[in-house]
N, C-alpha and C positions, 0 to 999 in steps of 0.2 A: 804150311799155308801162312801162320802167321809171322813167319821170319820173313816172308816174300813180303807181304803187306807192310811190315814195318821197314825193308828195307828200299822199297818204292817211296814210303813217305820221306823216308831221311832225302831221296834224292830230290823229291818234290820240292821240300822245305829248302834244302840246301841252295839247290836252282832258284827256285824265287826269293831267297832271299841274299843272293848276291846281285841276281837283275834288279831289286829294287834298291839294293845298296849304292847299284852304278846309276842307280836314273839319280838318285838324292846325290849325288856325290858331284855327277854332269851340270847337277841344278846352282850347286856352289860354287863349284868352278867357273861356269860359264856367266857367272854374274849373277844372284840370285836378287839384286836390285831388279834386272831385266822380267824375270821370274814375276817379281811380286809387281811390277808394270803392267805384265799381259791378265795375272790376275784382274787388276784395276780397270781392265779393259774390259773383261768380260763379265763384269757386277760382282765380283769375291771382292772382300775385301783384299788388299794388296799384302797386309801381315800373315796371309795365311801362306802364303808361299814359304815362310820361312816353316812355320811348324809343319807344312807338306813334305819338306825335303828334310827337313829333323828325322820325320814320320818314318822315311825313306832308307836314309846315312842308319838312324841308330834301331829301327825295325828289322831292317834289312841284316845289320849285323847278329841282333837277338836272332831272329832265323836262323842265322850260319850256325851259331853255337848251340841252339838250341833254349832260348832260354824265354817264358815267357809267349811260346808258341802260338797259343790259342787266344792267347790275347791281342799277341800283336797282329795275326791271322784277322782277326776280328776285327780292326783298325783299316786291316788292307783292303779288307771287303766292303766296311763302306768309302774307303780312298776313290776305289775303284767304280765303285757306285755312283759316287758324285761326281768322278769323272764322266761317266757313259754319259747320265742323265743330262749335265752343266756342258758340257764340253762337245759330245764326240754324236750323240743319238742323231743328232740333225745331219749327219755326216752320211750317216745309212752302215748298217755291217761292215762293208769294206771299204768305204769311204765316196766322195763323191766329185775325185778330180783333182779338188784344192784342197784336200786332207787325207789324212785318214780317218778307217773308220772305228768303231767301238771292239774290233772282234777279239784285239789283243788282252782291253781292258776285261773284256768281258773271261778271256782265260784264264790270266790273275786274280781277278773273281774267284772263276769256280776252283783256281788251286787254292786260295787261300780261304777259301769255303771247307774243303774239302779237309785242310790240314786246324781251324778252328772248331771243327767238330768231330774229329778223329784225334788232333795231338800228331804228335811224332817224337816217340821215346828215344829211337836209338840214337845213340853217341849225342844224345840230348846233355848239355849242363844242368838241366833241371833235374836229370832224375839224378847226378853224379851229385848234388847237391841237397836235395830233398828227401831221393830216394832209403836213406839211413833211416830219416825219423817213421818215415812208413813202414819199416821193416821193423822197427823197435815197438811199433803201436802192435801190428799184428804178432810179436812175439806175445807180448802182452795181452793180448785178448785169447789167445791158444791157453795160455798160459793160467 
């Protein structure tokens, strides 16, 4: 059971953290001056576009590898928050014509809910990194 658990999370993490990698990555490509305009437009300040798509490019990457999961998890969750609330709620769920709606944000939500209160260890960097001095502490306390 928990091999299955932990190998749904890799694929959770893994997925959203290449989809968030490509939205940061579309956001600099396609001009991230544009970016921090529309912010401007809709009361954010306009420098937040840059650390949104930071947030994005170099969260999105931590994800892949595993590194810093639950936190960057935790960053995405309110990303996604202040997107539904600022942005998409007046839209309605699935949108209302001239947009869309919140329902997408609202999934990267609950995955990166999901994976900031759970972790996701396997083929994680974290544990291939960390995982030593944990195993050196419990020798030590057996011991």
């Amino acid at each position: 059971m928990l091999k299955k658990y932990e190998a749904s999370t890799f694929i959770l993490r893994v997925v959203l953290g290449i989809t968030f990698f490509v939205h940061g990555l579309v956001k600099f490509q396609g001009g991230i001056e544009n970016i921090a305009g529309w912010f401007a437009s809709i009361g954010l300040p306009g420098f937040m576009a840059y650390g949104v798509g930071l947030l994005e490019v170099v969260g999105g990457i931590a994800l892949i590898v595993g590194f810093g999961s639950r936190i960057v998890s935790a960053l995405f969750v309110l990303l996604m928050a202040g997107a539904i609330f600022k942005v998409k709620l007046a839209g309605g769920f699935l949108g209302n014509g001239q947009g869309a709606g919140y329902e997408l944000e609202l999934a990267f939500l609950a995955m990166s809910l999901l994976i900031a209160i759970n972790d996701s260890k396997l083929f994680a960097l974290d544990q291939l990194l960390f995982n030593k001095e944990k195993k050196e502490t419990n020798i030590r306390k057996a011991a």
